[in-house]
N, C-alpha and C positions, 0 to 999 in steps of 0.2 A: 794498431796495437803493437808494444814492443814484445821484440821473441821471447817468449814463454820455455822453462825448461818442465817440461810432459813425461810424466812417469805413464804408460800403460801396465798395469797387472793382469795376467790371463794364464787359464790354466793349458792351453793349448793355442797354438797359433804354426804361420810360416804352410808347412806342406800337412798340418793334421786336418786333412779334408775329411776323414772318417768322423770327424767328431762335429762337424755341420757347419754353418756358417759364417760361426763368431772367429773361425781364422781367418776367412776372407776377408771380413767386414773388417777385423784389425789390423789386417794389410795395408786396404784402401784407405782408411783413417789415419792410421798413421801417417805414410808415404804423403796424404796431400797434406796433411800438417806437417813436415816437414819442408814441402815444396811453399808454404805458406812462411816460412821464415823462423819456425819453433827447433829448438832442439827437442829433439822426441828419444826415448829410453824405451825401450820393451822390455821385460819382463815375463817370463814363460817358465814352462816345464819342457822335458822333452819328449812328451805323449806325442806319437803319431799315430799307432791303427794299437791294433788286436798281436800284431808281432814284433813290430819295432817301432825304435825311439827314435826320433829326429837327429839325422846324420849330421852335425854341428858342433863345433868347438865350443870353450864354455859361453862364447860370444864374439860374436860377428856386426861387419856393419853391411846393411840392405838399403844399399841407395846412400841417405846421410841418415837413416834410424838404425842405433844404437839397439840390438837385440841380446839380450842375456837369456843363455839359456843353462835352465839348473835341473840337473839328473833328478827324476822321479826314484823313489827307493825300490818302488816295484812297479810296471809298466802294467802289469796284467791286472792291479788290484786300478789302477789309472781308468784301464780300460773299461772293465768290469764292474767295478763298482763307484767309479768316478772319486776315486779316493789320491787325491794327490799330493805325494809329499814329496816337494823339493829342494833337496839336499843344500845346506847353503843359504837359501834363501833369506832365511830370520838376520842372519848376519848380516848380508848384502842389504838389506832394511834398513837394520840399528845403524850401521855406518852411515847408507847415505840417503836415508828417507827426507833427512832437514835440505838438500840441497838442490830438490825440486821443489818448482812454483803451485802446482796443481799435480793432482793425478785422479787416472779413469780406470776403473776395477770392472772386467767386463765376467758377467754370468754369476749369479749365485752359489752359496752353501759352497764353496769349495777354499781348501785351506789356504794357497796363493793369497788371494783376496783378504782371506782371515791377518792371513802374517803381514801382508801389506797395510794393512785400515790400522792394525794396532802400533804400527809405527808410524805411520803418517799423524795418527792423530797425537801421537808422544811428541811430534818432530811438529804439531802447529800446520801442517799443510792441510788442506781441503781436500778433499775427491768426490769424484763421482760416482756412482754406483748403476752400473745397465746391466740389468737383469736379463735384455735380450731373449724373455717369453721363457726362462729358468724360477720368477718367483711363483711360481703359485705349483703347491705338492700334487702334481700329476702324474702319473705313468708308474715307471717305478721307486722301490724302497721310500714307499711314503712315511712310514716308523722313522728311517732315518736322519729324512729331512727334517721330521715334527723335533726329533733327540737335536738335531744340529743347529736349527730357529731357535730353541730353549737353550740350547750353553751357548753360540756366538755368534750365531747367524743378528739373532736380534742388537746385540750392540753394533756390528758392524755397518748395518742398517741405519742403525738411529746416528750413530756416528759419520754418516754421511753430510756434506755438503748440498749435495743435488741425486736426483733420482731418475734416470734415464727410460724415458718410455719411447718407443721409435712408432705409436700410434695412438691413435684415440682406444682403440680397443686395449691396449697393454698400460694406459691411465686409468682405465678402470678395472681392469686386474690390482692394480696395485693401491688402489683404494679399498677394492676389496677385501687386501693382506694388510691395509693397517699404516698403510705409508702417508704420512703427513702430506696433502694437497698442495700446501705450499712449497715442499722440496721440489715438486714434479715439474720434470718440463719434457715437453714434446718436441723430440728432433727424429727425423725418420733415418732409415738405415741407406747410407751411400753405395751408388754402384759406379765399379772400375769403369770409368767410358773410356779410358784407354784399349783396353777390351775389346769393342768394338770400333775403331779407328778403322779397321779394314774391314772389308765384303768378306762373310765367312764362308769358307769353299764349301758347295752343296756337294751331296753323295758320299761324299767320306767314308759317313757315320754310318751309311745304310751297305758300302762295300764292306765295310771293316768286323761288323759281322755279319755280314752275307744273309741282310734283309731284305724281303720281300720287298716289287717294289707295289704293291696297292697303299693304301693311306694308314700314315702311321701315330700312330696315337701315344702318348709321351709323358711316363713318370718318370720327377727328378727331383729326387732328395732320399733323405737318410731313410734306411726300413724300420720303423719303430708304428707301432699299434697306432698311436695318435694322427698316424698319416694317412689311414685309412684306405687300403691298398684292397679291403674285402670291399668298397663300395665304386672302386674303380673295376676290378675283376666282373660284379654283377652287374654294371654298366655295361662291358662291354660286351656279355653277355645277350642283350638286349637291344643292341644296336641294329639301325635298318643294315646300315654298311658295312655286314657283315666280313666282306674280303679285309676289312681291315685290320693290324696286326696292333697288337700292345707293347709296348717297351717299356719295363721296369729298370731304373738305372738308380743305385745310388748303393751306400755300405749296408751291410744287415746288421740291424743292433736289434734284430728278434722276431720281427714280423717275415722275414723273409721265407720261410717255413710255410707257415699259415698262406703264403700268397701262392705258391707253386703248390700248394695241396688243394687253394678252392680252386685253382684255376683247370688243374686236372677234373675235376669235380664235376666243372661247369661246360668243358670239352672246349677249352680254349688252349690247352696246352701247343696245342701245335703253330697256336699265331702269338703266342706270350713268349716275350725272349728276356732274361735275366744278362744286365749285362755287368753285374756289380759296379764299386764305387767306379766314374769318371770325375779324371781330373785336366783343369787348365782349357789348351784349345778341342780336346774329346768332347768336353758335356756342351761348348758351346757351337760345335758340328754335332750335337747329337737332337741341341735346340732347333740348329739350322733345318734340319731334314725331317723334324718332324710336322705333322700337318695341323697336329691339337697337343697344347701340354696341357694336363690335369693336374689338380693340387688341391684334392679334396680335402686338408686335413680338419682334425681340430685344434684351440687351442692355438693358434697359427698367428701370434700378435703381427707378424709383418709378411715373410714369405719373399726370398730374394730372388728361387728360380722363377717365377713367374715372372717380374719387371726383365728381369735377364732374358727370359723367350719373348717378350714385345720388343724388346731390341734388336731381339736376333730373328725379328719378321714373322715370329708365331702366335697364334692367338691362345690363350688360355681362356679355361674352367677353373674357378674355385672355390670354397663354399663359402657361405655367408658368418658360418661362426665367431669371426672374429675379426684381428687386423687385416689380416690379406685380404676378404670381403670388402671390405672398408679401403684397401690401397686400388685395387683393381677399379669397382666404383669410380674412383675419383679419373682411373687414366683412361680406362677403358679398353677396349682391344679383347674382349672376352667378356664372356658369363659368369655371373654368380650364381647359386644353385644352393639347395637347403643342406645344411649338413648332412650325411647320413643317407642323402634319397639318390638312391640310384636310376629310379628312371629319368628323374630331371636331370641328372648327369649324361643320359643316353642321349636324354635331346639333344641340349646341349651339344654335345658332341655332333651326333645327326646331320644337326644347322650348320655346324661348321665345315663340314665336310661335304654339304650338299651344294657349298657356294664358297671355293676356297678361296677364289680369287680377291673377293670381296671381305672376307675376313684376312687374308692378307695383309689387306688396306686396311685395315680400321687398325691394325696390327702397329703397320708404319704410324698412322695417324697417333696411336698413343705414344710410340714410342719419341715422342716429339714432349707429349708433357712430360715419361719418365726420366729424362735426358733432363727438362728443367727443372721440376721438381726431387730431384734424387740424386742427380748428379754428384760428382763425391765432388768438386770444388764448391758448390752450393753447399752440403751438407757440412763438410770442413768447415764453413764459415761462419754456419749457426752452432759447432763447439765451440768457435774460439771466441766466440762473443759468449757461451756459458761458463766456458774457463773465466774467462772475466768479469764476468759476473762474481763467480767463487770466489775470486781473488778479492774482489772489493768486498766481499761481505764476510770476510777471513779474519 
């Protein structure tokens, strides 16, 4: 294919790890599109947490990707209400939206996307649209999204090119919302295996907050309700292997309250450690040294820390609700468990911890298919064959 010039639009990226995994996931996409021969273009806000904005000039170059980043007007309303407006940005459109070949608008309902689809489609370019488990009105400010589908969300939508589902579970989400079957295509979400190129150093994670050392059991991801942090809590509640300790790792975006009150609750406090957001090589020394990661969530079209703990030698739980049920399945290295049930979560656990060695190994053994099926030069290569696709049918 000849090099392609790649507009990304995204309302956060680079180091906004508080806001979940569509900065990572746009990292690695880009970077191997890049390394594939495309010029690639970023496109951003400069949301990073709950305090501050992404320390960066108005644009930078990462590698050979082109990142522009445009000041949010208020960071807290970013944060808070997922409301982002950046400054700039309409402009940087109308001038040079005609001069990319394609473009990929990641996550819904948010204005970025908005200001970008209405110029690309003025300027005759195609994009993409990945929702990235953002289309369907879950969790909060359901009012908002309903107000925001009714004035732009739905042209933006329909104005698409192509419809990104990263599973079989997030294709039928999106049938569910209304999205034309023939726009969809299934490409799953790419992981860094540069990331793992080297053996990651054991003990780190368990020195560095000065964990116990019996067997340690491993949430990792954002705290929000839909991640179900009450049905890990009364898991481990219930567990034979009582010495062992819980590790909740990830930003609080609300649940995090609720998880250190049932856990006092439950008389787990004293083996439950908060260790808030990790980032870079932390979360994946924290994958290292744990014995089980859990990811009970719902709603969970795809679920990146779990393939990232088969890699990094640990076997996961997670539940059957949706994509991630459906990814694990396919790789295996871990248990599927019913949404919501906590004693099948105990098992689970139990099993794993009653024969480590051996879930170890089934650990390695998958991370052999996530490596081929997930791979970000693999997944790279089934976009630029959708890019191409858009473009011939443009």
């Amino acid at each position: 294919m000849r090099p392609l010039r790649i507009l990304h639009v995204t309302p956060y990226a680079g180091d906004a790890w508080a806001y979940g995994g569509i900065p990572r996931l746009l990292q690695t996409i880009t970077q191997g599109l890049s390394r594939r021969g495309h010029q690639v273009t970023v496109c951003t806000t400069d949301a990073c947490d709950a305090s501050t904005r992404l320390a960066r000039a108005a644009s930078s170059v990462e590698g050979s990707v082109d990142v522009r980043v445009f000041r949010n007007l208020s960071n807290a309303l970013a944060y808070h209400l997922q409301l982002f407006i950046p400054l700039g940005f309409g402009k940087y459109m109308r001038r040079f939206a005609g001069t990319f070949d394609v473009a990929h608008l990641h996550a819904c309902r948010n204005l970025p996307g908005v200001i970008a689809a209405y110029h690309l489609r003025r300027a005759g370019v195609p994009y993409v649209i990945a929702p990235n488990g953002t289309a369907p009105r879950i969790e909060r400010r359901q009012m908002a999204k309903r107000f925001f589908d009714a004035i732009e969300g739905g042209r933006t939508l329909r104005g698409a090119s192509r419809v990104l589902a990263v599973s079989q579970a997030e294709r039928r989400q999106l049938s569910a919302w209304g999205v034309d079957a023939r726009a969809v295509r299934v490409i799953p979400n790419p992981i860094a295996l540069d990331e793992f190129a080297s053996p990651i150093a054991k003990g780190r994670f368990r020195q560095r907050f000065a964990l116990p050392s019996g067997p340690l059991v491993l949430f990792l991801g954002r705290l929000t309700p839909r991640k179900r942090l009450d049905v890990v809590a009364r898991a481990m509640a219930r567990l034979r292997h009582s010495e062992a300790s819980l590790v909740i790792a990830g930003n609080d975006m609300g649940a995090g309250a609720a998880a250190q009150s049932l856990a006092r609750a439950l008389g787990l406090e004293e083996r439950t450690f908060f260790t808030g957001l990790l980032r870079g090589q932390e979360r994946l020394e924290a994958l290292a040294d744990a014995d089980v990661m859990v990811y009970p969530s719902e709603h969970e079209i795809f679920g990146l820390a779990p393939l990232e703990s088969l890699l990094a030698g640990t076997p996961v739980v997670v539940a059957d609700d949706s994509g991630c049920g459906e990814v694990i399945t396919a790789t295996g290295g871990g248990h599927v468990v019913a949404l919501g049930d906590a004693d099948a979560l105990a098992r689970a656990i139990d099993t794993m911890l009653d024969d480590p060695a051996r879930w170890r190994g089934a650990a390695a053994d998958a991370a052999v298919r996530v490596r081929a099926a997930y791979g970000d030069d693999v997944v790279c290569g089934a976009l630029e064959q959708l890019y191409g696709e858009m473009i011939g049918a443009s």
